[in-house]
C-alpha positions in Angstrom: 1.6 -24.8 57.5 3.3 -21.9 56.1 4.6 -23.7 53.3 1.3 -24.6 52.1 -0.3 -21.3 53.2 2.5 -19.9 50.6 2.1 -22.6 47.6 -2.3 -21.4 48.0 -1.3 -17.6 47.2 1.3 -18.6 44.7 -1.5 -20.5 42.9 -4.7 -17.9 42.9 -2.0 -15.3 42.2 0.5 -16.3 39.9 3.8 -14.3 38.7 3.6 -12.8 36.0 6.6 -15.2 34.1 4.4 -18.6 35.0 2.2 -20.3 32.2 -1.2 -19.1 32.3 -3.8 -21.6 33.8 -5.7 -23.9 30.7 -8.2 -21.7 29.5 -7.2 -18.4 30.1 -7.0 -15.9 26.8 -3.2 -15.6 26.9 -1.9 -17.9 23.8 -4.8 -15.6 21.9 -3.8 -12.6 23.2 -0.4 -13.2 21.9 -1.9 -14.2 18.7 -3.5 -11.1 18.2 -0.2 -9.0 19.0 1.6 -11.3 16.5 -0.8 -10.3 13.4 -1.1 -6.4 14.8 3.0 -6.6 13.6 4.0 -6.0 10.2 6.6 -8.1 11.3 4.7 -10.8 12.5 2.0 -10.9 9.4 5.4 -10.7 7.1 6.8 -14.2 8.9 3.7 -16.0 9.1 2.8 -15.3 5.6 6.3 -16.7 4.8 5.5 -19.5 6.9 2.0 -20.2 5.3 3.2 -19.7 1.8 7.1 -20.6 1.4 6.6 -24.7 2.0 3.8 -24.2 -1.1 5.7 -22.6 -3.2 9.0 -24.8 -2.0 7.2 -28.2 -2.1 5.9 -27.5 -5.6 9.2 -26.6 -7.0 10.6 -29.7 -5.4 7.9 -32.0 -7.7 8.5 -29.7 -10.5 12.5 -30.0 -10.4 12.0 -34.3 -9.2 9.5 -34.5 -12.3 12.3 -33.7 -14.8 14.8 -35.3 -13.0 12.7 -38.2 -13.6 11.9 -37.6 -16.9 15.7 -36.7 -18.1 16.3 -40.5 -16.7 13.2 -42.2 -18.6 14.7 -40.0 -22.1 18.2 -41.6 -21.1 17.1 -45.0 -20.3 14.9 -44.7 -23.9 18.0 -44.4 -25.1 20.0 -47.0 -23.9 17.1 -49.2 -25.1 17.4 -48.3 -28.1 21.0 -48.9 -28.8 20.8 -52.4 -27.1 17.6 -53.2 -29.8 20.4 -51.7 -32.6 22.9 -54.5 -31.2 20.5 -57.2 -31.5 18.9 -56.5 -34.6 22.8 -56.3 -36.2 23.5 -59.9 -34.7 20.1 -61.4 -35.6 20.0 -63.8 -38.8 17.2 -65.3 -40.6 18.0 -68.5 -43.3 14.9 -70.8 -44.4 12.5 -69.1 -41.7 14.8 -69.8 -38.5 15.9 -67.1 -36.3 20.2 -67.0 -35.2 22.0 -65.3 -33.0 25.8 -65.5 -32.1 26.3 -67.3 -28.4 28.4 -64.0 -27.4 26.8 -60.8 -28.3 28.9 -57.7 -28.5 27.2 -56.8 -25.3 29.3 -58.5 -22.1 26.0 -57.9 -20.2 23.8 -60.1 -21.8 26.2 -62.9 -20.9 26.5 -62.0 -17.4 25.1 -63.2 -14.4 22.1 -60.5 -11.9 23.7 -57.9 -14.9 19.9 -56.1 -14.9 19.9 -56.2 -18.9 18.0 -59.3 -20.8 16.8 -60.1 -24.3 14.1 -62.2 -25.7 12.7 -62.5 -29.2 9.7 -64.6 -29.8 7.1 -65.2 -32.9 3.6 -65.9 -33.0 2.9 -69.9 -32.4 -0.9 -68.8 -33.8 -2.2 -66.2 -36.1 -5.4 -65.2 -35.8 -7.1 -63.2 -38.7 -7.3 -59.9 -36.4 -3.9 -60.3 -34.4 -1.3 -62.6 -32.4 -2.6 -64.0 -29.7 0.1 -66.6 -28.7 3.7 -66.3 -28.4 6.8 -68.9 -29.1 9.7 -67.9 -27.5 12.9 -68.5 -29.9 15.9 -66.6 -28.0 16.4 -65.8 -24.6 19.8 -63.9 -23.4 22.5 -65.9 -21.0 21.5 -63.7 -18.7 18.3 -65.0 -18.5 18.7 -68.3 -18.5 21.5 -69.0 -15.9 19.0 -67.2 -12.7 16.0 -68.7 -14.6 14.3 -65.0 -14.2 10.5 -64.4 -15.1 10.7 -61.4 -17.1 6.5 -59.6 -17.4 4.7 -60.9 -19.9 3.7 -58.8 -23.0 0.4 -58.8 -24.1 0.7 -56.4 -26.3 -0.7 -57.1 -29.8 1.4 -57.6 -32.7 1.9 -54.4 -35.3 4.6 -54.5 -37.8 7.4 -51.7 -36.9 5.8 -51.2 -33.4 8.2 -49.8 -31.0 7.2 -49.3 -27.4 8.8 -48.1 -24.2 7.5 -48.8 -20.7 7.6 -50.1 -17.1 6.7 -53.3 -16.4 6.9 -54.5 -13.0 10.4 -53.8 -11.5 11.8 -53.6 -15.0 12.3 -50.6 -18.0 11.2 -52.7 -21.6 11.4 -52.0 -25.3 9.4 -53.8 -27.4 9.9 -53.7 -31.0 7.5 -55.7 -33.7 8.6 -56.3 -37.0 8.4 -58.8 -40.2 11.2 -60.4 -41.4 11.5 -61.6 -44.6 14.4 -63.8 -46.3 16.3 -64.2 -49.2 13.9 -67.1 -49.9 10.8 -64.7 -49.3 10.1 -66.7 -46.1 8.1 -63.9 -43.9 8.8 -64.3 -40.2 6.8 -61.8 -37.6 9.2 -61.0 -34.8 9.2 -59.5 -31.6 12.4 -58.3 -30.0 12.0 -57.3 -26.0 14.8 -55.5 -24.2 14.2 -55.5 -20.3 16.3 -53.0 -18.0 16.0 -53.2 -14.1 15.0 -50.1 -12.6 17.0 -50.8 -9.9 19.8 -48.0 -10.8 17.0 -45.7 -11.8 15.4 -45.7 -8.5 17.9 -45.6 -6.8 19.3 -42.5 -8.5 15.7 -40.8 -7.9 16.4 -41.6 -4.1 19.4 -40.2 -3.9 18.5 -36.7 -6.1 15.0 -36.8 -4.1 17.1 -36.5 -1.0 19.9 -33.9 -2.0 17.0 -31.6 -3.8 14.7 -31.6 -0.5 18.0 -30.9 2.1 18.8 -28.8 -0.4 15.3 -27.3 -0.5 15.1 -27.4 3.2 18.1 -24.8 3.4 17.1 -23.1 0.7 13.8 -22.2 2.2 16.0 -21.1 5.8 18.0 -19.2 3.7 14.9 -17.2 2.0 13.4 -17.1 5.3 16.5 -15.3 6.7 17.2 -13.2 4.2 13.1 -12.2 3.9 13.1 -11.2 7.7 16.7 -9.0 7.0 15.2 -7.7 4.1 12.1 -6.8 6.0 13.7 -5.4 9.0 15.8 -3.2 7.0 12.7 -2.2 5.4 10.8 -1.2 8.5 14.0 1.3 9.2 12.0 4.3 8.0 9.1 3.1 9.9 11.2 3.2 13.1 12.8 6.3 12.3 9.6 7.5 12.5 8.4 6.5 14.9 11.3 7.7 17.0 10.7 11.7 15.6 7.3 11.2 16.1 7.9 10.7 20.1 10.4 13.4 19.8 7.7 15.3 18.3 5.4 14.3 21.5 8.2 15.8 23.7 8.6 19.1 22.0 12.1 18.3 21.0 11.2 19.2 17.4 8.4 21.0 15.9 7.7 18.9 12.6 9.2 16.0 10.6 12.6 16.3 8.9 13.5 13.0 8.4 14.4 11.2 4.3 12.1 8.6 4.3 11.2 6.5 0.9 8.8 7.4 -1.3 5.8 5.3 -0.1 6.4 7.1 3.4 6.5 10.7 2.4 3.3 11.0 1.4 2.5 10.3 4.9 5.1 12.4 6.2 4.3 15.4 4.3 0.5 14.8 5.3 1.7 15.3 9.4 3.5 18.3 8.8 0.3 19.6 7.5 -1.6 18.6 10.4 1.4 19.8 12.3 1.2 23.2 10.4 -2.3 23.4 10.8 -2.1 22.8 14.5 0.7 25.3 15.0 -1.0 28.0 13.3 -4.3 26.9 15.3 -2.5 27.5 18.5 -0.5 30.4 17.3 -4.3 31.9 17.4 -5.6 31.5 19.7 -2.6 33.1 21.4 -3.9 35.8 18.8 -7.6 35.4 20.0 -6.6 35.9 23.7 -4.6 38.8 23.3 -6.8 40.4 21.3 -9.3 39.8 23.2 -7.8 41.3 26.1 -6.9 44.5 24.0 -10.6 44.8 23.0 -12.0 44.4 26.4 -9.1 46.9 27.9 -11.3 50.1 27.0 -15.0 49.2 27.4 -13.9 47.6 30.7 -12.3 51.0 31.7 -15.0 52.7 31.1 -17.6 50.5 33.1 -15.4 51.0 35.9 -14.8 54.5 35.6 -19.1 54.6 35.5 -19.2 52.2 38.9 -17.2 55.2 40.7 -19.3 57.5 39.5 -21.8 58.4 42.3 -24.3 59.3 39.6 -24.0 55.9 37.4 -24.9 55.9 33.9 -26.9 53.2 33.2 -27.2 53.0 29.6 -23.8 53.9 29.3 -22.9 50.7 31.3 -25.4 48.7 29.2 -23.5 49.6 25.9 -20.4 48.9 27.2 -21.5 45.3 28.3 -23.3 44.5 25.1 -20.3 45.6 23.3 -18.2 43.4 25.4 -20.3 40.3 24.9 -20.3 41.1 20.8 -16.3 41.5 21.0 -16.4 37.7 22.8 -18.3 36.4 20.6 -16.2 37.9 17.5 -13.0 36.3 19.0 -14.5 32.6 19.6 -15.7 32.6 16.3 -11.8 33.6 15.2 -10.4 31.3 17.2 -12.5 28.6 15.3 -11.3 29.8 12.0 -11.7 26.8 9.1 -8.3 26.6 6.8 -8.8 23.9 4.8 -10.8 24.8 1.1 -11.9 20.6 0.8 -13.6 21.1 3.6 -16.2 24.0 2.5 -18.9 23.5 -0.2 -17.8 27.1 -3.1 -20.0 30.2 -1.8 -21.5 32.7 -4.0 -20.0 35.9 -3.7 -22.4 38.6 -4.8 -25.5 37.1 -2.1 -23.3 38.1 0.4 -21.5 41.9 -0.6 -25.4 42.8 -1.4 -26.5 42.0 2.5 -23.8 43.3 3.9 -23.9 46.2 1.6 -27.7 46.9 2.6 -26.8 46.4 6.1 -23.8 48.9 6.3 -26.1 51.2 4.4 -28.8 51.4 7.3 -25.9 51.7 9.7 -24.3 54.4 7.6 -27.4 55.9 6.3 -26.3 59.6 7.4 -23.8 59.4 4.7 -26.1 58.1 2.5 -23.2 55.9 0.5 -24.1 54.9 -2.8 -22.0 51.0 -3.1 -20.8 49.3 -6.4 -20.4 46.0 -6.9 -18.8 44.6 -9.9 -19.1 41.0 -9.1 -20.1 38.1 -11.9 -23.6 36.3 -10.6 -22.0 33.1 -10.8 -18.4 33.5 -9.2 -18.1 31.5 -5.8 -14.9 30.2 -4.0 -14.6 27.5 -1.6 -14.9 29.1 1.8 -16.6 28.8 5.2 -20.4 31.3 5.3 -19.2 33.1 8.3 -15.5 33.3 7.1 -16.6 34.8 3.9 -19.0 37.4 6.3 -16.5 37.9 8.7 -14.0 39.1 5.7 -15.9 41.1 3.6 -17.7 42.8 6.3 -14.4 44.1 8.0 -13.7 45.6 4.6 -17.1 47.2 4.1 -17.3 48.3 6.8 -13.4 50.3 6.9 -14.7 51.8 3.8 -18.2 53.1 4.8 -16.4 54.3 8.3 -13.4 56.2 6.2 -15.0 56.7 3.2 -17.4 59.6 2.3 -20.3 58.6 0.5 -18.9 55.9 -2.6 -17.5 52.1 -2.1 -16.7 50.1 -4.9 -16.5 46.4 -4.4 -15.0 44.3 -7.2 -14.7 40.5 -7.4 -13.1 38.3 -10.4 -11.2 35.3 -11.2 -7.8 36.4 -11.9 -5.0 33.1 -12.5 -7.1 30.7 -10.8 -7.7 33.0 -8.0 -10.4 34.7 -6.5 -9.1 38.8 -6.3 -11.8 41.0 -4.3 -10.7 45.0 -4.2 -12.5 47.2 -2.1 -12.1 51.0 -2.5 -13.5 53.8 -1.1 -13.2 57.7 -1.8 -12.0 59.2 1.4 -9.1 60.6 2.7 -6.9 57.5 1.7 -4.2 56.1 3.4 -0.4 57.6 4.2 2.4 55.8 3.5 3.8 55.7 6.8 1.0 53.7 7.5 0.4 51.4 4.8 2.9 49.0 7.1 1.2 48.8 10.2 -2.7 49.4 9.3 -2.9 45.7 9.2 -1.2 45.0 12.6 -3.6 44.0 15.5 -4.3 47.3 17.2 -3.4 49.2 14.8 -5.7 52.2 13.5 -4.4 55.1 10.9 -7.2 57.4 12.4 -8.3 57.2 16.4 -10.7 59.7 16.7 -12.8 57.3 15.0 -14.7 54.0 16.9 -13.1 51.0 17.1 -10.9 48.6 18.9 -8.1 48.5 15.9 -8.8 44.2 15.4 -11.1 44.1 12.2 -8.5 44.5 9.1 -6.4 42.5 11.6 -9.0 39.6 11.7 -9.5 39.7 7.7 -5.7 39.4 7.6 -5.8 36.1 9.9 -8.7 34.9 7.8 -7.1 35.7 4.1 -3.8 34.0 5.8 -6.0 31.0 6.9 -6.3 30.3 3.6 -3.3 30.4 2.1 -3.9 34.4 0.3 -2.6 37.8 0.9 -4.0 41.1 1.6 -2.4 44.4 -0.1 -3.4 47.9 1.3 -3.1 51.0 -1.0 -5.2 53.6 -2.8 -7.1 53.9 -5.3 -6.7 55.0 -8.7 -10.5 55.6 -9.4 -12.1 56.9 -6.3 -8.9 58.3 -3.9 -9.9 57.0 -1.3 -8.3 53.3 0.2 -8.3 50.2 -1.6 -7.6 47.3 -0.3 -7.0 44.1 -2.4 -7.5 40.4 -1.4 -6.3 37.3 -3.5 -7.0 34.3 -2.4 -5.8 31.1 -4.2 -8.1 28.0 -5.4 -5.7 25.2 -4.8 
């Protein structure tokens, strides 16, 4: 009973090294694995197209084989017709030939090689239809063979080579005429068994298709080593990329051929890309935390207060929830200029430049724009905002009542200056005015994070960002170049 109780589980739950049950999707399964492998595709594609390509060579090579026989055997033919034409002799319309020809074959019993010459026993006005046997080889005569009869009709100087039954023949017509001017049609047949011939076609058929057969083992073999060493760089990958997955290595480093790199080089981007993206949001949070660090303080310091200032408290929240939304929209920074449809410039410095002047309006600046109606660059809307509105806006803040905002092509690239006419910037600062938290002048506003942001937005893609002052006005200037490819 426990013996069979056992063989009943064993059967509803099989091992996993047993043959699946009839039916069951396992043989396709596999299947499907085997074509998902380069490997795989590689040897079934030999498979499918290596007996072709074998199998027609094999014809191609037995087919002249067979033809550099028949050219021989042509030839033979044709020397044996030469021997009996030199011992034939025509006197007073009969036809002589020597009893011993200078060919020991003819004489010779099952030697494969017979003779015959015949004339016409009837002439009809259009062609020989009947045929008189004058000569037979020894040959011949002693097995009393039945060599295939010709049919052929009779043409003067006629020479034809073909198979006829188990039998090569060369037939050659002609007219013989003799000293007396007796005309005599002839017809000279030499028959060749094709006994040696096959049996040379056997014998090549069977050392060119072992032959073949190795051949196409050999090319097999060497196909699959060729492929595996092939798939190397494949492999190699495949083992950085799961070093990559562990964090043993931050991008890929490996050679690889030239039809890999590409793909290489396109997942260090990505790689890149994803590095900076983090490397952000890192930014994000700890700016974040910096901006929050003072309006927080301050809502506090209100909530001790026994007399709480409510619209104080209110500001300080709205301000909050404006610097939270300003950092998710950082850390969602677009890099990549294919992905962005070219903005106009000037659209957007004349909003923000109408908006900064109601903000500023007590200084009443007066804003320049030297920027071409048709220049545009490949950039995200709010990117573009974002950017020139931190610069703007510096300049109205620092400036006193002139900002000039320039925008050209310059090399290919886009170069955007903004300069105002205030107190300008020191030196000892022109190294850290760009650092997050950073601000030349405290007593004004601010959390110290908006040059900072344009500098993580002009790095996004790929530019730089010089501070100085200007020339013109006195005042800061700060110059952007971003490039187009």
């Amino acid at each position: 009973m426990n013996t069979k109780a056992r063989l009943n589980t064993n059967a509803d739950h099989p091992q996993s090294g047993d043959a699946p049950p009839s039916g069951e999707p396992y043989p396709l399964a596999n299947q499907v694995r085997i074509l998902n492998s380069l490997q795989g595709r590689f040897i079934i594609a030999s498979l499918l197209c290596l007996p072709l390509f074998i199998g027609a060579s094999g014809l191609l090579l037995e087919r002249a084989f067979k033809d550099s026989l028949i050219t021989s055997e042509q030839e033979q033919l044709n020397s044996q017709m030469y021997i009996l034409l030199g011992a034939a002799e025509v006197q007073n319309g009969q036809l002589y030939l020597p009893e011993q020809l200078h060919e020991p074959r003819y004489n010779v019993v099952d030697s494969g090689l017979y003779a015959t010459v015949s004339t016409p026993s009837l002439l009809a006005p259009e062609q020989i239809t009947n045929w008189k046997q004058l000569w037979q080889s020894e040959s011949i005569s002693i097995l009393n063979i039945t060599l295939p009869y010709n049919a052929m009709s009779f043409r003067t100087d006629q020479r034809v080579m073909e198979a006829a039954g188990d039998y090569f023949r060369l037939t050659y017509d002609l007219t013989w005429v003799d000293d007396d001017q007796n005309v005599l049609p002839l017809r000279f047949q030499v028959y060749h068994s094709q006994q040696a011939y096959k049996q040379q076609v056997k014998k090549y058929r069977q050392q060119l298709w072992y032959g073949l057969s190795f051949l196409a083992m050999g090319l097999l073999t060497i196909q699959v080593i060729i492929m595996r060493w092939g798939l190397i760089p494949l492999k190699r990958l495949a083992k950085e990329l799961k070093r990559l997955s562990g964090g043993e290595q931050s991008r890929l480093t490996g050679d690889y051929p030239d039809e890999i790199t590409p793909v290489t080089d396109s997942l260090n981007e990505v790689l890149h890309h994803e590095q900076q993206q983090r490397e952000r949001y890192r930014n994000t949070l700890g700016d974040l935390a910096h901006s929050l660090k003072t309006p927080l303080a301050i809502v506090q310091g209100e909530l001790q207060n026994p007399q709480v200032n409510t619209q104080l408290a209110k500001e300080q929240l709205e301000h909050m929830g404006n610097i939270i939304r300003h950092q998710l929209q950082r850390a969602v920074l677009q890099t990549s200029q294919k992905r962005h449809t070219p903005q106009p410039i000037l659209p957007v410095a004349e909003r923000l430049t109408k908006a900064m002047g109601k903000v500023y309006q007590d200084k009443n600046i007066h804003f320049e724009l030297h920027i071409a109606s048709d220049l545009r660059y490949p950039i995200e809307n709010q990117d573009l905002f974002e950017l020139l509105g931190n610069l703007i806006e510096n300049a109205c803040k620092y400036g006193h009542d002139r900002v000039e905002i320039t925008a050209l092509d310059k090399n290919r690239d886009l170069l955007i200056m903004v300069a105002d006419n205030g107190p300008g910037i020191k030196d000892q600062e022109l190294d850290i005015i760009l650092q997050r938290g950073a601000r030349a002048d405290t007593a004004k506003p601010g959390q110290g994070i908006g040059l900072a942001v344009s500098t993580d937005i002009v790095s996004a893609y790929g530019g730089s960002i010089q501070v100085g002052n200007s020339t013109a006005l006195g005042g800061a200037e700060f110059q952007i170049q971003l490039p187009r490819d």
